[in-house]
C-alpha positions in Angstrom: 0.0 0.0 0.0 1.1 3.6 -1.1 2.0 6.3 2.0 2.8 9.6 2.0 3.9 12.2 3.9 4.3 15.5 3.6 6.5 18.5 5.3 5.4 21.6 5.7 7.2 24.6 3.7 8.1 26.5 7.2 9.9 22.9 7.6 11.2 21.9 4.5 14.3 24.6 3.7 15.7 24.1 7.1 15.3 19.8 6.8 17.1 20.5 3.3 19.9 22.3 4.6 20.6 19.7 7.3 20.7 16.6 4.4 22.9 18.9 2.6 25.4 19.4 5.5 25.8 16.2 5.2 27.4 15.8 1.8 30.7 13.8 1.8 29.4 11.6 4.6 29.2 8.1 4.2 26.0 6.3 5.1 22.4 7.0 4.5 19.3 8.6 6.2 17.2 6.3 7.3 13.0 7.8 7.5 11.4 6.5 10.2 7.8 7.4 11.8 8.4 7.9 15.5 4.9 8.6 16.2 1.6 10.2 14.6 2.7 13.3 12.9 6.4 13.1 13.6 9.0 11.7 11.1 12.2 11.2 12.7 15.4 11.2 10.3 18.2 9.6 11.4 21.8 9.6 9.7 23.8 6.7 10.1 27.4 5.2 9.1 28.7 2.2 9.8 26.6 0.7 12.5 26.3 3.9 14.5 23.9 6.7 14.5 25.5 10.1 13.9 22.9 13.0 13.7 18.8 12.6 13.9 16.4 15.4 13.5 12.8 15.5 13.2 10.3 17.2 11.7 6.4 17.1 11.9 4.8 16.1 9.0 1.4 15.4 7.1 0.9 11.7 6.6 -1.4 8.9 5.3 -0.9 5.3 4.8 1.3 3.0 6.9 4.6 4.5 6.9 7.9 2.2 6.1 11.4 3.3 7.2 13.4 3.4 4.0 16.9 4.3 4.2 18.0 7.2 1.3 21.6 9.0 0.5 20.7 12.6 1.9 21.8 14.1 -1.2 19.1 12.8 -3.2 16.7 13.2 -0.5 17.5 17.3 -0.3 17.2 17.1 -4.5 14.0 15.4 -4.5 12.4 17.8 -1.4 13.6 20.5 -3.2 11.2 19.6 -6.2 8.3 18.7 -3.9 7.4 18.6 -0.3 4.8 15.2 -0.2 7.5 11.9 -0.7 5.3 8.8 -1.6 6.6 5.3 -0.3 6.2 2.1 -0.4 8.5 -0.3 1.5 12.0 -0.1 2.4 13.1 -1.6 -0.9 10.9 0.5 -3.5 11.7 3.8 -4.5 10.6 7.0 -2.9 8.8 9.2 -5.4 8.9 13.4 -4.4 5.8 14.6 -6.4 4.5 17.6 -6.8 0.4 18.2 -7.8 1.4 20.0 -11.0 2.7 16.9 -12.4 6.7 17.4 -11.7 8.3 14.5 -9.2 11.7 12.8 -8.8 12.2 9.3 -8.2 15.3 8.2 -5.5 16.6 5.0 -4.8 16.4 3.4 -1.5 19.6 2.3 0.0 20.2 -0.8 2.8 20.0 0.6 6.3 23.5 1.6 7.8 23.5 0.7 11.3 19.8 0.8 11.3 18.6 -2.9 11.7 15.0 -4.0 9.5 13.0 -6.2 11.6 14.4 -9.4 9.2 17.6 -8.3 10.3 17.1 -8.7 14.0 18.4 -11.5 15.7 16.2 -14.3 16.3 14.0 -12.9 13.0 14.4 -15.0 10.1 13.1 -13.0 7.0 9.5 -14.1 5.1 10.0 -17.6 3.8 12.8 -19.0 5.3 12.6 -22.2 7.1 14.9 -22.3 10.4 18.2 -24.4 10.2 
């Protein structure tokens, strides 16, 4: 099922400077809803968290954490302010209602563990040893 969410435009230049301080770090930004209303961003490298903001945000849908480079995060908020998701695997479309959107790859959590990734989880499918 398709969610969205959208930040506000009081929000949205300040959230797009932050990705953008972040250019020449490695790692990713992982989105993740921390409760209704509140989307928590959290940069990570290597197995350890090294900056988190968050910002309030419109939403509908069931919210994924999906793990993006910030650089193509800031490009595609700068184009539109409502990002459209799916799961953590499928890409992240930044639409805007006149038609114009950008489409960014997800990338595999950094230090950010999925659920199949937990210990004792095995993923969807896979019989135990």
């Amino acid at each position: 099922m398709v969610a969205s969410l959208t930040i506000s435009e009081d929000r949205r230049s300040a959230l797009i400077t932050w990705l953008r301080s972040l250019r020449g770090q490695e790692g990713s930004v992982t989105l993740h809803r921390k409760k209704r209303g509140v989307l928590q961003l959290i940069h990570a490298n290597r197995g350890s968290i090294t900056a988190s903001v968050e910002v309030r945000i419109e939403e509908s849908g069931t919210l994924s954490s999906v793990s993006l480079n910030a650089a193509y995060l800031a490009t595609a908020l700068e184009i539109a302010p409502t990002l459209w998701l799916i799961d953590e695997m499928s890409p992240v479309v930044a639409r805007r209602p006149d038609g114009a959107f950008c489409v960014v790859m997800p990338m595999r959590p950094t230090g950010i563990a999925t659920d199949s990734e937990k210990p004792g989880k095995r993923p969807t499918g896979q019989a135990a040893a």
